[in-house]
C-alpha positions as CSV (number, residue, x, y, z in Angstrom):
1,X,-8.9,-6.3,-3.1
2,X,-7.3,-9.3,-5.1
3,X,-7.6,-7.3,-8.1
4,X,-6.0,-4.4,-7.3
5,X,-3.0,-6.5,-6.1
6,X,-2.7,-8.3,-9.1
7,X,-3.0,-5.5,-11.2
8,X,-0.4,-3.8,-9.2
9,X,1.6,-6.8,-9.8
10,X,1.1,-6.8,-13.7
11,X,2.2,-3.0,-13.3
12,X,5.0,-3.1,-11.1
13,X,6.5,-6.3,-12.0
14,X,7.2,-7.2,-7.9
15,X,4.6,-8.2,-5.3
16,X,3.0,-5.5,-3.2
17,X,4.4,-6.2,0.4
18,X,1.7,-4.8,3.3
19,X,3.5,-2.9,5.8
20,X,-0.1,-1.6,7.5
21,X,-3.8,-1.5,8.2
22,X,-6.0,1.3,9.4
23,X,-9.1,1.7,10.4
24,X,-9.9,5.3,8.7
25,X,-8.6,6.6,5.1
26,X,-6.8,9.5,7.0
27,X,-5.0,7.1,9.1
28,X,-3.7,4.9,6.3
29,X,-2.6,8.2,4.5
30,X,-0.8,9.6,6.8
31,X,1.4,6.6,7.6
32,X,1.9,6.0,4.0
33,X,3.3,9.8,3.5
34,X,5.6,9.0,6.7
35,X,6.6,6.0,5.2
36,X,7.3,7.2,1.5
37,X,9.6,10.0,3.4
38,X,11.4,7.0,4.8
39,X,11.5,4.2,2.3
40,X,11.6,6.3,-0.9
41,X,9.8,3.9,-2.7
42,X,6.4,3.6,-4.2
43,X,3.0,3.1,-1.5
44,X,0.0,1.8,-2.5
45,X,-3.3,3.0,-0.2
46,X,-6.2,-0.1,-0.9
47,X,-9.8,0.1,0.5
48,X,-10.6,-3.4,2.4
49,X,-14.4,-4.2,4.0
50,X,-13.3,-3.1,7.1
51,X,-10.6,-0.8,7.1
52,X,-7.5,0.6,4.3
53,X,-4.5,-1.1,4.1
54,X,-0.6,0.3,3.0
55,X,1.2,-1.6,0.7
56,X,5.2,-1.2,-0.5
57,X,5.7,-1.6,-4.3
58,X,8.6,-2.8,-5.8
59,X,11.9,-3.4,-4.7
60,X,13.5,-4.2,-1.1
């Protein structure tokens, strides 16, 4: 998990900011297409141990 964050770091130059954590794939999916309708911006879904979490990247 820490890797993926700093790598999405390195790439996007910002820190990834979680706006969410689900228990299935689906879930976390779902919200994350809601949310890129919303925010416009770029979403990150990242497998955890016990669940996926959504994470904003970039920008306010």
């Amino acid at each position: 998990m820490a890797q993926i964050l700093c790598a999405l770091t390195r790439l996007f130059r910002s820190k990834p900011q979680s706006i969410g954590f689900f228990a299935t794939r689906e879930q976390a999916t779902g919200y994350a297409r809601r949310e890129l309708g919303h925010l416009g911006k770029r979403i990150a879904v990242v497998n955890h141990l016990d669940g996926f979490a959504v994470y904003r990247i970039g920008g306010l």
